[in-house]
C-alpha positions as CSV (number, residue, x, y, z in Angstrom):
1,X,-13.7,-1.9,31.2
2,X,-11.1,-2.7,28.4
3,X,-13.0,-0.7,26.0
4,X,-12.4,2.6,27.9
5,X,-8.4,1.8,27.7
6,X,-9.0,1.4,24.0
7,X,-11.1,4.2,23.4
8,X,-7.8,7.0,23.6
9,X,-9.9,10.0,23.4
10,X,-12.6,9.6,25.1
11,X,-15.5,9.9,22.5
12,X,-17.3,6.2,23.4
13,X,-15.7,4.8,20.1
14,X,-12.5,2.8,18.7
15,X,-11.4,3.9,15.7
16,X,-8.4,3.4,13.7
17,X,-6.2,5.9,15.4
18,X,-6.9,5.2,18.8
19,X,-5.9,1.4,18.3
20,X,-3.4,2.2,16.7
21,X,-1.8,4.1,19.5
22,X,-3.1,1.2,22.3
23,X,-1.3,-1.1,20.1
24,X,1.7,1.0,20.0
25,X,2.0,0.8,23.6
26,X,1.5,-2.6,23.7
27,X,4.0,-3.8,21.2
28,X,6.5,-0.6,21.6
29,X,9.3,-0.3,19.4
30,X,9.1,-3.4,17.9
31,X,6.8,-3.2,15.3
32,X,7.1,0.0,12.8
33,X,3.8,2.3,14.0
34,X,3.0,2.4,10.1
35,X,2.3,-1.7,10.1
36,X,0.2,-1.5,13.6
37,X,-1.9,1.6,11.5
38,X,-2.7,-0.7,8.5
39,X,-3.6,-3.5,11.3
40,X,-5.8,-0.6,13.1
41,X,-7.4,0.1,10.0
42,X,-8.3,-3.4,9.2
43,X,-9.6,-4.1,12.1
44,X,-11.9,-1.5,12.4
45,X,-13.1,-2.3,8.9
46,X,-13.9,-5.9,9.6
47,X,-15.8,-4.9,12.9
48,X,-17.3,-2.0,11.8
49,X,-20.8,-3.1,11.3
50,X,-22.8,-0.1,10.9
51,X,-19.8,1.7,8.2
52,X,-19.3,4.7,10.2
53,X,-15.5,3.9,10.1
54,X,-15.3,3.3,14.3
55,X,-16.0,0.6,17.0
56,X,-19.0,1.4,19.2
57,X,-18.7,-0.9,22.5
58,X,-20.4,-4.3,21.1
59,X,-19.1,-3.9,17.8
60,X,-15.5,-3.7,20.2
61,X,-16.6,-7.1,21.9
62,X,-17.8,-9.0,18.8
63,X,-13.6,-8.0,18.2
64,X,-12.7,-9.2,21.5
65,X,-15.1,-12.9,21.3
66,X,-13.4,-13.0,17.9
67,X,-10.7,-15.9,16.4
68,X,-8.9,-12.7,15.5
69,X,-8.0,-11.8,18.8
């Protein structure tokens, strides 16, 4: 499942810091980790429907089904 692969430590949530590190991997060196952290943090934010400042898995998919993606 993608979620696992987003979910860095292992606690059954996204948050900021573990996308930010997926997307670090993903995009490397060539975008500063600083801008992927404010994306991170944005993303969760918008998502986040229950304010607990992390994805759970269906808040990940609405992300996924989104226009964002």
């Amino acid at each position: 499942m993608l979620f696992s692969a987003f979910d860095i430590n292992g606690d059954g949530y996204v948050c900021a810091g573990d996308l930010t590190t997926a997307l670090t991997h993903i995009a490397g060196a060539a975008v500063p980790r600083a801008q992927l952290a404010h994306v991170a943090a944005a993303t969760v934010a918008m998502f986040d429907r229950d304010n607990d400042n992390r994805l759970h898995a269906d808040e990940f998919a609405a992300l996924l089904h989104s226009e964002v993606m």
